[in-house]
DOSE-507143 format. One record per residue: residue in one letter; y, x, z of N, C-alpha, C in turn. Coordinates in steps of 0.05 Angstrom, whole numbers, padded with zeros to 5 digits, always signed. Example, Ala and Ser with C-alpha at 12.3 -4.5 7.8 and 13.67 -1.06 7.14 Angstrom:
% residues 2
A-00114+00264+00156-00090+00246+00156-00066+00264+00156S-00045+00257+00142-00021+00273+00143+00001+00258+00157
END
This chain:
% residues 115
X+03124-00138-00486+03107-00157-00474+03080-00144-00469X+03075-00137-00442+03046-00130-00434+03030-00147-00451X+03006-00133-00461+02975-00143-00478+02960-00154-00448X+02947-00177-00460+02933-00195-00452+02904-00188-00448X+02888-00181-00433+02862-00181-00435+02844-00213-00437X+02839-00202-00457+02820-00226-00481+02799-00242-00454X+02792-00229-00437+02771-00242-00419+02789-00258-00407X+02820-00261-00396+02826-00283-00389+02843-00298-00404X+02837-00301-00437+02853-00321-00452+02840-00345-00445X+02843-00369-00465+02836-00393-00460+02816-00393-00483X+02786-00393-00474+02759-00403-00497+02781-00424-00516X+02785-00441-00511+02802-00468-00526+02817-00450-00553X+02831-00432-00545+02844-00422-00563+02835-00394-00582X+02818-00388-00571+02807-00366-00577+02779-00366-00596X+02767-00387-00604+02742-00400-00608+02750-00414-00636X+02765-00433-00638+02788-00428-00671+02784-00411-00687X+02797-00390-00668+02803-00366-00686+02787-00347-00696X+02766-00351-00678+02738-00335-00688+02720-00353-00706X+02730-00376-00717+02718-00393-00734+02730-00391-00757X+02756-00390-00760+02772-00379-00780+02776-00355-00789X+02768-00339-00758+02767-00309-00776+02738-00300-00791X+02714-00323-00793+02690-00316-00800+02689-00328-00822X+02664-00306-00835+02656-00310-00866+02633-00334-00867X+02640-00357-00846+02619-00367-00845+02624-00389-00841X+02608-00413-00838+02624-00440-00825+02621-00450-00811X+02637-00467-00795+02638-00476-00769+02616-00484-00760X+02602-00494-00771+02573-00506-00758+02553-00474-00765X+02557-00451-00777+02545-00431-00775+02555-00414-00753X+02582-00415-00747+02588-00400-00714+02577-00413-00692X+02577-00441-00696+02566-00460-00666+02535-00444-00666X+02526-00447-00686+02496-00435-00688+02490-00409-00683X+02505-00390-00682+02502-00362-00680+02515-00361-00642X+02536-00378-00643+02538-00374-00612+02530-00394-00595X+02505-00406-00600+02493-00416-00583+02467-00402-00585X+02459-00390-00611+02434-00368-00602+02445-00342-00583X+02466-00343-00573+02475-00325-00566+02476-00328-00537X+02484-00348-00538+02500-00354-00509+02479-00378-00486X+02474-00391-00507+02449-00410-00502+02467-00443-00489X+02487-00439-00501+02508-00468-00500+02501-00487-00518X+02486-00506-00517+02488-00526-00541+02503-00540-00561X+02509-00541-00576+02532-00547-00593+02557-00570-00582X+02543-00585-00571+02555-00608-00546+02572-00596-00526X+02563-00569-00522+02569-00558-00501+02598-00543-00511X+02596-00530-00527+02618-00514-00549+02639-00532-00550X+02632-00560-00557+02650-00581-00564+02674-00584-00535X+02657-00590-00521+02671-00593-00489+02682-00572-00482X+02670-00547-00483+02690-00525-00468+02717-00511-00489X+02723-00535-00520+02732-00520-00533+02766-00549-00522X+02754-00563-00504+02774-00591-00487+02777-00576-00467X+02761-00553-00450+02775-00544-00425+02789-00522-00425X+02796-00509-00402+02819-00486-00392+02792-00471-00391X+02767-00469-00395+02752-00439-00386+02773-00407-00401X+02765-00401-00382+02777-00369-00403+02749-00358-00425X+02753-00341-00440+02732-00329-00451+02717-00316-00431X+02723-00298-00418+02705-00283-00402+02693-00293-00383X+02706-00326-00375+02684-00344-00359+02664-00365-00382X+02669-00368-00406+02655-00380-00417+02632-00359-00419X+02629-00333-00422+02607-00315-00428+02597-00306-00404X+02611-00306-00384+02595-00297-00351+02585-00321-00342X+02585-00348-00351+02579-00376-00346+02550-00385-00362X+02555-00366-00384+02543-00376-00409+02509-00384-00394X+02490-00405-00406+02470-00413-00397+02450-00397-00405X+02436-00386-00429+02428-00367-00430+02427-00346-00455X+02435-00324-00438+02451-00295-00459+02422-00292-00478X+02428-00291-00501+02398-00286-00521+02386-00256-00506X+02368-00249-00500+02353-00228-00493+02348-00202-00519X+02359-00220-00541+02352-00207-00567+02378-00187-00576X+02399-00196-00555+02428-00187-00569+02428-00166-00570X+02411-00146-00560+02419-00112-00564+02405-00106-00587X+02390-00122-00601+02384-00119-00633+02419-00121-00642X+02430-00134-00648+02459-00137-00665+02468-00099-00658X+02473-00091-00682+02477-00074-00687+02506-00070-00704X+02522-00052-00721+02536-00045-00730+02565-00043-00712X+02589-00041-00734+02612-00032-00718+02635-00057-00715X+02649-00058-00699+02660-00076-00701+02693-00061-00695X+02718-00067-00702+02742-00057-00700+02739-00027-00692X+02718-00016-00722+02712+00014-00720+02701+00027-00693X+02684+00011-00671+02665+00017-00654+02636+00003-00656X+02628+00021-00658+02597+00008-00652+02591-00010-00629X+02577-00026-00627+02578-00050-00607+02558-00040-00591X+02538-00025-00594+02520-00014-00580+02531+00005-00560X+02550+00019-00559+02576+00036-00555+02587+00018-00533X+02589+00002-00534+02612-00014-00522+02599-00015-00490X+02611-00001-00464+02603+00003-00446+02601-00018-00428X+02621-00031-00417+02629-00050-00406+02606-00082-00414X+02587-00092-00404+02572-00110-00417+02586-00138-00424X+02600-00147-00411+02620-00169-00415+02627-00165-00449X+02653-00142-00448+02659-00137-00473+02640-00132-00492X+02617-00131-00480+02596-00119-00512+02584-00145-00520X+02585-00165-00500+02577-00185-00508+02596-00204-00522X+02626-00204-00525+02641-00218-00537+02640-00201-00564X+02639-00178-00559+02639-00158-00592+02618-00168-00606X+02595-00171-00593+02567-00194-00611+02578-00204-00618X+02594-00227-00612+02597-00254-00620+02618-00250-00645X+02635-00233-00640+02659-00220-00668+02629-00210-00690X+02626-00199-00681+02601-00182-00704+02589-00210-00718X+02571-00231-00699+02553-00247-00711+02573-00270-00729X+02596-00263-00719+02615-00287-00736+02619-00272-00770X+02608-00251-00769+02625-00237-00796+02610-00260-00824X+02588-00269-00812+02575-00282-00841+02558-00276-00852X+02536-00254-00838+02509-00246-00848+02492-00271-00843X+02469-00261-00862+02453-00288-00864+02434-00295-00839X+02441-00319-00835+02425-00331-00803+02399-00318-00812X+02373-00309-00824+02350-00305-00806+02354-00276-00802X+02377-00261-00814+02378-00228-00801+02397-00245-00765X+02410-00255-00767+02419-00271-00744+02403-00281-00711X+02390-00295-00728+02378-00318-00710+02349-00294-00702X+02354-00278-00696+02330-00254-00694+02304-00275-00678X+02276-00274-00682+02255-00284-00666+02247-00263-00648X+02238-00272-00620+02229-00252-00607+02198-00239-00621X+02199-00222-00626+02176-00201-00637+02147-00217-00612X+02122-00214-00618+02106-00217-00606+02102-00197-00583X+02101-00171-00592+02108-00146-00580+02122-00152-00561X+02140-00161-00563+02164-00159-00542+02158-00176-00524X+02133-00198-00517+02133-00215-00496+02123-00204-00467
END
């Protein structure tokens, strides 16, 4: 059976599983991927009732955190910073931020500097 590229599974089904696969809880993934993605929790709720694929929930997404190239480390033994393709580096965030580190290393603030 040909492998599936993850950008066109079903968000519905795929969004579960990254809740279950995380050290964290469900109302801490809604929170980490809506600092991420900039979907409101309302929003998560609804697209987890539609057919979006993943890779249209994240090319759709309302707004991408500007902060995400802070998230750092490796994820399925690649560094996410590494990860060329921006689509995929942005779903690898969302694997990374699900692992269960503590929201204020998470929820990064924009630096003053940085405005």
């Amino acid at each position: 059976m040909p492998r599936m590229d993850v950008t066109e599974m079903s968000f519905a089904k795929l969004y579960p599983l990254l809740v279950a696969k995380a050290e964290s809880t469900r109302a801490e993934v809604d929170q980490v991927t809506a600092w991420l993605t900039g979907y409101p929790p309302e929003g998560l709720a609804r697209l987890e009732q539609s057919d979006v694929s993943y890779g249209d929930f994240f090319r759709n997404a309302p707004a991408m955190n500007p902060n995400r190239n802070l998230i750092t480390g490796k994820i399925c033994g690649v560094r996410v910073k590494k990860v060329e393709d921006p689509l995929m580096r942005d779903i690898r965030y969302l694997d990374k931020l699900a692992k269960g580190k503590a929201m204020e290393k998470i929820l990064r603030k924009q630096m003053p500097d940085d405005e």
